[in-house]
MIDREN-569946 format. One record per residue (C-alpha): residue number from 1; x, y negated, z. Coordinates in Angstrom, 1 decimal. Layout:
// MIDREN-569946
<node><torlo>NUM</torlo><east>X</east><north>Y</north><up>Z</up></node>
...
END
This chain:
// MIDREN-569946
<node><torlo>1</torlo><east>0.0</east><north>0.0</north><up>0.0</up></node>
<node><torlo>2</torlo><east>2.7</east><north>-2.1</north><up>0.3</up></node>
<node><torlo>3</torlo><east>3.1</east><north>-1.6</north><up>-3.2</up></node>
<node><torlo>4</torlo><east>-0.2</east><north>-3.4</north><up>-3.6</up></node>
<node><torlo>5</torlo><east>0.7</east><north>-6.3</north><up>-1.8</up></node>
<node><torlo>6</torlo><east>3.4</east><north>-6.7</north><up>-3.4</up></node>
<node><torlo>7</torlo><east>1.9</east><north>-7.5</north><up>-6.4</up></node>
<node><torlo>8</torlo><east>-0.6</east><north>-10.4</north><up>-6.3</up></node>
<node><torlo>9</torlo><east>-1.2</east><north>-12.1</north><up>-9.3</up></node>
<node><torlo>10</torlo><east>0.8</east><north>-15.1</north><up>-9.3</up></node>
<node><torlo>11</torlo><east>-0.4</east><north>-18.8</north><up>-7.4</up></node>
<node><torlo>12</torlo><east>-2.3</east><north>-20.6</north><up>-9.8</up></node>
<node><torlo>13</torlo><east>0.4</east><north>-23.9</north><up>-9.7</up></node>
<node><torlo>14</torlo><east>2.7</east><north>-21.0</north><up>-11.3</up></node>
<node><torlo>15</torlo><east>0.6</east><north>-19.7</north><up>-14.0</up></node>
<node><torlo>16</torlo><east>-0.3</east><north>-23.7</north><up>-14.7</up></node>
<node><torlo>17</torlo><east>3.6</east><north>-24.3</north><up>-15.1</up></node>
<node><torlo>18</torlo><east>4.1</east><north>-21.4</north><up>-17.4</up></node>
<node><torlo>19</torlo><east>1.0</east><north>-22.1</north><up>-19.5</up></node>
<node><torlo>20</torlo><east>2.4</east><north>-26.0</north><up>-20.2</up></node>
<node><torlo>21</torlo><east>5.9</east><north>-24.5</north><up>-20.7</up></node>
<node><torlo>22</torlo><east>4.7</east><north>-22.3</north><up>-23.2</up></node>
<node><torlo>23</torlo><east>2.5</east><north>-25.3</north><up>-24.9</up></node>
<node><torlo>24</torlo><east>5.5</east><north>-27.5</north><up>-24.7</up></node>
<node><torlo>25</torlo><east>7.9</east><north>-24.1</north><up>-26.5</up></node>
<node><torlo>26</torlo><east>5.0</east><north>-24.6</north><up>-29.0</up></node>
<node><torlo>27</torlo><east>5.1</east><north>-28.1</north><up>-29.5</up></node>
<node><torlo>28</torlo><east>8.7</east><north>-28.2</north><up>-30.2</up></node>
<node><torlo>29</torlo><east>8.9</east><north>-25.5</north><up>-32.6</up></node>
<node><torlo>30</torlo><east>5.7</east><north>-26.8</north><up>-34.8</up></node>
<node><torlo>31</torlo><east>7.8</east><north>-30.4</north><up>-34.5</up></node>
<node><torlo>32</torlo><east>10.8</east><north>-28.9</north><up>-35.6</up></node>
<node><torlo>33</torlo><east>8.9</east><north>-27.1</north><up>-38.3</up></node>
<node><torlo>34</torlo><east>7.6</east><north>-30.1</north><up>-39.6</up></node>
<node><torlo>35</torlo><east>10.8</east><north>-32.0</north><up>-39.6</up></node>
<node><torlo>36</torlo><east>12.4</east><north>-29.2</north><up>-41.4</up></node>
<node><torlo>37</torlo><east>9.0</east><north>-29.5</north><up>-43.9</up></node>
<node><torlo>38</torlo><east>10.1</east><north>-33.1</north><up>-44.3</up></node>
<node><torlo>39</torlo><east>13.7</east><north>-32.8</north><up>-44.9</up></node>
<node><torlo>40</torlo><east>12.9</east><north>-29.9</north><up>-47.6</up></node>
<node><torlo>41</torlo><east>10.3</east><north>-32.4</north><up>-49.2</up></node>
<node><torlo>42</torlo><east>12.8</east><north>-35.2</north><up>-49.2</up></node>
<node><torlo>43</torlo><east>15.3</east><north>-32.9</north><up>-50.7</up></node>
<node><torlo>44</torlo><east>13.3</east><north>-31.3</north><up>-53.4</up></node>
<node><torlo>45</torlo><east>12.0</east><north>-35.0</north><up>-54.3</up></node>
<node><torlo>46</torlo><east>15.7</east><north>-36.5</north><up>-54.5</up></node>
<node><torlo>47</torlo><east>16.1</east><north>-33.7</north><up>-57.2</up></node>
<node><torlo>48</torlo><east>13.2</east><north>-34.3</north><up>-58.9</up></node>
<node><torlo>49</torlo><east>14.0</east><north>-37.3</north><up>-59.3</up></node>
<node><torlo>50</torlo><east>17.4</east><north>-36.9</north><up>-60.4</up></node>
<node><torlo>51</torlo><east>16.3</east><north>-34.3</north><up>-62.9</up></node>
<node><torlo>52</torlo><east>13.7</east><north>-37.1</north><up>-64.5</up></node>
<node><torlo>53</torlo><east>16.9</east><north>-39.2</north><up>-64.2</up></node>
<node><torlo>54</torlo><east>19.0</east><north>-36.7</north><up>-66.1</up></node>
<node><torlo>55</torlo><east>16.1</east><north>-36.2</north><up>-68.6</up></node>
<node><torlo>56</torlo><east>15.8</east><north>-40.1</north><up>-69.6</up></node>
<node><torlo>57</torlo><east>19.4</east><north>-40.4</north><up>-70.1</up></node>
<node><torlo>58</torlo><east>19.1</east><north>-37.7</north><up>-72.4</up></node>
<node><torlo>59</torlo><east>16.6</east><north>-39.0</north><up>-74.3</up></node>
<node><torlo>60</torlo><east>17.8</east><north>-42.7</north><up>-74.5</up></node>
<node><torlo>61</torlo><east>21.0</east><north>-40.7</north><up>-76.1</up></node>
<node><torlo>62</torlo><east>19.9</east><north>-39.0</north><up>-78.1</up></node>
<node><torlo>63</torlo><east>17.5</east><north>-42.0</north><up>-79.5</up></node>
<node><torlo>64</torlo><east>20.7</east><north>-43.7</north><up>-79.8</up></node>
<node><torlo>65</torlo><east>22.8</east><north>-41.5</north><up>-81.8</up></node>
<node><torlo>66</torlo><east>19.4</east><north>-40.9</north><up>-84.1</up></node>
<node><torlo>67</torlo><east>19.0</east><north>-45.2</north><up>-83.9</up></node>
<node><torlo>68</torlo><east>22.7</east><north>-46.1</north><up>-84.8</up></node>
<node><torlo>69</torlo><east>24.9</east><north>-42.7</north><up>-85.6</up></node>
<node><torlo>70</torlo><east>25.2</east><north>-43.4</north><up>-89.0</up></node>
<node><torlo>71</torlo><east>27.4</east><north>-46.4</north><up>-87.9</up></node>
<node><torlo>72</torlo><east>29.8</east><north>-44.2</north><up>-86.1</up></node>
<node><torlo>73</torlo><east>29.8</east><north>-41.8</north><up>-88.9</up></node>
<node><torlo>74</torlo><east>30.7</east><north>-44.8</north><up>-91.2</up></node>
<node><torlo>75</torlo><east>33.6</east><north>-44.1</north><up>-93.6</up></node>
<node><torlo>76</torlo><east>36.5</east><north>-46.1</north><up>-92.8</up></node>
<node><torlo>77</torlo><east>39.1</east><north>-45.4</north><up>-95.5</up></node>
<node><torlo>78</torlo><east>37.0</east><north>-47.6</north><up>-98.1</up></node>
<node><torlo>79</torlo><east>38.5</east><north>-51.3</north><up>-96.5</up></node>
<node><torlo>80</torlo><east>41.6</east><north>-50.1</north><up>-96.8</up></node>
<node><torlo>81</torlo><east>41.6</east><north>-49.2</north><up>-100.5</up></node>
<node><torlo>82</torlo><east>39.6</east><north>-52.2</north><up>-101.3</up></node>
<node><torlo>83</torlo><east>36.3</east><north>-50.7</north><up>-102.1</up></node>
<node><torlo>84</torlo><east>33.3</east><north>-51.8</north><up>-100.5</up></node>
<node><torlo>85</torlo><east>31.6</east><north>-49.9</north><up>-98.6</up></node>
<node><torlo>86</torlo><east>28.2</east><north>-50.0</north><up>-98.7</up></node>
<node><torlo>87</torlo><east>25.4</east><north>-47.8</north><up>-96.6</up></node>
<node><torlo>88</torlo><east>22.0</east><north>-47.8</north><up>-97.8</up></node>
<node><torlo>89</torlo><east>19.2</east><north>-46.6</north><up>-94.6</up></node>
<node><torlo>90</torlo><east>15.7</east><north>-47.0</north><up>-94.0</up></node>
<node><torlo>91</torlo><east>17.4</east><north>-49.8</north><up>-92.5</up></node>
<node><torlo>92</torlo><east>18.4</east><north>-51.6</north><up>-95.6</up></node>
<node><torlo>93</torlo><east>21.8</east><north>-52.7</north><up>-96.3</up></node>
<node><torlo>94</torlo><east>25.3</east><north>-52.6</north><up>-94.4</up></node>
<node><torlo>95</torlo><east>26.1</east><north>-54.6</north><up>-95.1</up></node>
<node><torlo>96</torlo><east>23.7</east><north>-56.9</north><up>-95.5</up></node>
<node><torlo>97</torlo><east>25.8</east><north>-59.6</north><up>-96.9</up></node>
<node><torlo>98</torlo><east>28.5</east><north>-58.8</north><up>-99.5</up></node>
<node><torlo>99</torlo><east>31.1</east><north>-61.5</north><up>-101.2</up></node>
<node><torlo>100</torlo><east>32.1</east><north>-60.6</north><up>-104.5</up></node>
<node><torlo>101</torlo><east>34.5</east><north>-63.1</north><up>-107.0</up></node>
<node><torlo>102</torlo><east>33.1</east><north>-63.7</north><up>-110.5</up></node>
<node><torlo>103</torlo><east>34.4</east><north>-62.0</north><up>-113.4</up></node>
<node><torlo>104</torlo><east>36.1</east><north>-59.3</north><up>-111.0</up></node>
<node><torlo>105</torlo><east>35.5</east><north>-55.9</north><up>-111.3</up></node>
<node><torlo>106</torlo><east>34.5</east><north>-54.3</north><up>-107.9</up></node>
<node><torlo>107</torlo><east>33.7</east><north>-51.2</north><up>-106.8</up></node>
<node><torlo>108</torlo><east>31.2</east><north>-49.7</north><up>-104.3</up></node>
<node><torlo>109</torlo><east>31.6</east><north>-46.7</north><up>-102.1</up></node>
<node><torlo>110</torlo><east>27.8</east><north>-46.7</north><up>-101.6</up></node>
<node><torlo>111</torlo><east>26.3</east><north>-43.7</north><up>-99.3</up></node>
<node><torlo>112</torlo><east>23.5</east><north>-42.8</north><up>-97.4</up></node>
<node><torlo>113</torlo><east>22.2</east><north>-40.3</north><up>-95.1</up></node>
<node><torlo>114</torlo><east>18.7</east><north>-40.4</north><up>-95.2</up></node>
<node><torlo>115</torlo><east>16.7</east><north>-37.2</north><up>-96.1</up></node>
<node><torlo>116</torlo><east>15.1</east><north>-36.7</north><up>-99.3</up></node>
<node><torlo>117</torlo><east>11.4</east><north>-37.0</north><up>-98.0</up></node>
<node><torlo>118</torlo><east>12.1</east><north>-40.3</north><up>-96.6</up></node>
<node><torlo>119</torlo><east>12.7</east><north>-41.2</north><up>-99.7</up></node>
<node><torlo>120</torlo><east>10.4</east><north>-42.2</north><up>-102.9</up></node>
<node><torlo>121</torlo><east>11.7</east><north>-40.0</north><up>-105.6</up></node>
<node><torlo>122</torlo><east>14.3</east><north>-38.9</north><up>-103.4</up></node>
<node><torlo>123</torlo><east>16.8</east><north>-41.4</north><up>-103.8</up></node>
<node><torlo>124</torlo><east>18.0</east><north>-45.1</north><up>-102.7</up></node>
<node><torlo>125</torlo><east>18.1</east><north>-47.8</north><up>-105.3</up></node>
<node><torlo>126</torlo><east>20.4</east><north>-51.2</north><up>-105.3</up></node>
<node><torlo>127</torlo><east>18.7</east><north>-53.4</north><up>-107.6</up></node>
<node><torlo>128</torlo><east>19.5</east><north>-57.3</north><up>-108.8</up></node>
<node><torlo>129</torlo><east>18.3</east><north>-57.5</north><up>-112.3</up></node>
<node><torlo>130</torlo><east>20.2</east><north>-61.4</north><up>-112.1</up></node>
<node><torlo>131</torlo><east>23.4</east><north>-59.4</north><up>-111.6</up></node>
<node><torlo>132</torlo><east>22.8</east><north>-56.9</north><up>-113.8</up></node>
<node><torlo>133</torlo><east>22.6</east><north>-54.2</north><up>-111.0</up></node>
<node><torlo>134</torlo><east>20.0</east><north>-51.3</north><up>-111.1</up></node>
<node><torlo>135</torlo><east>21.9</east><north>-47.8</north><up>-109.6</up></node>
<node><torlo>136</torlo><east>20.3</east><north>-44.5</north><up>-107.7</up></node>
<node><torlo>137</torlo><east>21.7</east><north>-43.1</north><up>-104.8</up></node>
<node><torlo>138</torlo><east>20.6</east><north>-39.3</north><up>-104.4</up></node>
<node><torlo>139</torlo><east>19.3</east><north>-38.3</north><up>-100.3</up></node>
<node><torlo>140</torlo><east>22.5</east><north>-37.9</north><up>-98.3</up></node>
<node><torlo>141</torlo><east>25.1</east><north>-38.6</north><up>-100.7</up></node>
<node><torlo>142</torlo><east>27.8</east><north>-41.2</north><up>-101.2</up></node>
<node><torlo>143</torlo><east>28.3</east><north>-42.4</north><up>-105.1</up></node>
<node><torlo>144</torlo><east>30.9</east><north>-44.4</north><up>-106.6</up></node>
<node><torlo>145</torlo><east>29.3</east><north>-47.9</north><up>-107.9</up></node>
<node><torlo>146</torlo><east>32.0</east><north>-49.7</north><up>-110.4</up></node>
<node><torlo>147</torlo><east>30.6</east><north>-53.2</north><up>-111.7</up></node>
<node><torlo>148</torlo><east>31.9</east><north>-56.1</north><up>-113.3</up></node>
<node><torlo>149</torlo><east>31.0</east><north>-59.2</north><up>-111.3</up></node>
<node><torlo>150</torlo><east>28.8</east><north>-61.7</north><up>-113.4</up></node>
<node><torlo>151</torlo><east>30.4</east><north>-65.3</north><up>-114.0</up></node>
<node><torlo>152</torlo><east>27.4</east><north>-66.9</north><up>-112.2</up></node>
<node><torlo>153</torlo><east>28.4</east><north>-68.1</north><up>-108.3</up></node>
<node><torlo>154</torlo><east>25.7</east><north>-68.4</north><up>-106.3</up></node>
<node><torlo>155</torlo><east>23.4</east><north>-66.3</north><up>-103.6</up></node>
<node><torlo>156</torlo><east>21.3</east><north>-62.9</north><up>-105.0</up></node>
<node><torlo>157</torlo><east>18.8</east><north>-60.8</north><up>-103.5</up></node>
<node><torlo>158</torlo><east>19.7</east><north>-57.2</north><up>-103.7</up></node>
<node><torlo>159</torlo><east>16.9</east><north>-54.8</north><up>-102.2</up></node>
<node><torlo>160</torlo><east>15.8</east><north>-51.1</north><up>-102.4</up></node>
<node><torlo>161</torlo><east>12.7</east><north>-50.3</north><up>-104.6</up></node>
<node><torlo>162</torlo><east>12.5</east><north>-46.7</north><up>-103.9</up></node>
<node><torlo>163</torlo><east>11.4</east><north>-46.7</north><up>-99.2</up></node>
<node><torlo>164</torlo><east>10.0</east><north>-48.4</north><up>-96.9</up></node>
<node><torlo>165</torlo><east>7.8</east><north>-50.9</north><up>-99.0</up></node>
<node><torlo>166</torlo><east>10.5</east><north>-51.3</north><up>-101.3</up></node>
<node><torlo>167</torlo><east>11.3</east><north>-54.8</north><up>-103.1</up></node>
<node><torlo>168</torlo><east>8.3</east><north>-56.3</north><up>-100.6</up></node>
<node><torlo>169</torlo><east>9.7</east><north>-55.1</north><up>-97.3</up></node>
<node><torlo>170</torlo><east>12.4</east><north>-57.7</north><up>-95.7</up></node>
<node><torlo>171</torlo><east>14.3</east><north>-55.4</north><up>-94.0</up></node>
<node><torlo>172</torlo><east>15.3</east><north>-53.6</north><up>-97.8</up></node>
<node><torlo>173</torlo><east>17.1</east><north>-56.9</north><up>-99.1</up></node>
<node><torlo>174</torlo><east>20.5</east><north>-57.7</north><up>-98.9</up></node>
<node><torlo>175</torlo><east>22.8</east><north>-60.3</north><up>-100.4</up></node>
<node><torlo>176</torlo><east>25.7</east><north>-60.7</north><up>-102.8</up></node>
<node><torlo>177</torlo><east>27.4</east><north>-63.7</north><up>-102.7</up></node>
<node><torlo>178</torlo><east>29.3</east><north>-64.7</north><up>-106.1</up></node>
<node><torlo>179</torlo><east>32.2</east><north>-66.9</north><up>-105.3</up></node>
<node><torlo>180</torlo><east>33.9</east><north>-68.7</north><up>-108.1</up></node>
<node><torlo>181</torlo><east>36.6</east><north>-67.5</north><up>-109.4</up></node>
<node><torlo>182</torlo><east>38.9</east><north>-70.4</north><up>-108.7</up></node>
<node><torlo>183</torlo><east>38.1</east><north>-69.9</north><up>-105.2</up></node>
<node><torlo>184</torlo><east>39.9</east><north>-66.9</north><up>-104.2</up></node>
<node><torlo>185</torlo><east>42.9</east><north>-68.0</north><up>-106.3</up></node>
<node><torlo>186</torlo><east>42.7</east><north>-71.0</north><up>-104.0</up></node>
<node><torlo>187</torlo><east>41.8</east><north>-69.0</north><up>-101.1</up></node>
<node><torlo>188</torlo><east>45.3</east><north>-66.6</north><up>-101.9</up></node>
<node><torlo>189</torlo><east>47.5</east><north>-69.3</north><up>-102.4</up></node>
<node><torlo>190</torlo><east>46.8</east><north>-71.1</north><up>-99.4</up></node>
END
């Protein structure tokens, strides 16, 4: 009987104590929980975010070499040779300004590297009937363009009748500038 004695259930201010410790072990571990909810959320945002990041660079680079690549692809041996080069696009001209002497014979390294559907008929055209000047370019190809520079100084519209609203779309013009033949004699000299 002793035994019995012995083992009365435990003073209520006891059982109280252990019940709020056990609430409080609770508490703590749904707290920590949570933090550890947040700190996972925060994470997985941050790379979220840094994936969208990654993604618009991407994009913006790859817009960019599609926007301007064909002016880092540009040939570069045709300034030193003294051929100008010339790059038809849906662009227009580059240049869009070119100085020629009268009476000279010049010659063009004229390329493109649009795709044939872009293209009416599949091909560029450089066209000044005042300058005598009416070639075809073929869809990604370069061409060799020798003309004899009219004795007439002066400023001439050159455009492309063959995209993007042809002869009546500004962006398809471009300019030859005749200089007078005395003027790059002068120009050398001095």
């Amino acid at each position: 009987m002793t035994d019995h004695v012995n083992q009365q259930p435990a003073p209520r201010r006891e059982r109280r104590e252990q019940e709020r410790e056990a609430l409080h072990q609770a508490v703590v571990e749904r707290r920590g929980q949570r933090v550890a909810e947040r700190q996972h959320a925060a994470r997985m945002d941050m790379l979220r975010k840094l994936a969208f990041g990654g993604i618009v660079v991407a994009v913006l680079a790859v817009g960019t070499y599609l926007a301007f690549g064909d002016f880092l692809r540009r040939p570069s041996d045709a300034a030193a040779s003294g051929i100008i080069d010339v790059q038809s696009s849906m662009a227009g001209f580059t240049p869009s300004e070119i100085d020629v002497t009268a009476g000279q014979t010049v010659t063009f390294k004229w390329w493109t590297q649009d795709a044939a559907p872009h293209l009416t008929g599949g091909v560029h055209t450089m066209v000044s009937p005042d300058l005598g000047l009416h070639e075809q370019l073929p869809a990604e190809s370069t061409k060799m363009v020798t003309w004899t520079v009219p004795n007439k100084p002066g400023t001439y519209d050159v455009w492309c009748e063959s995209c993007c609203g042809g002869k009546d779309a500004p962006q398809m013009h471009g300019k030859i500038v005749v200089k007078p033949a005395s003027a790059s004699v002068g120009a050398a000299v001095g």
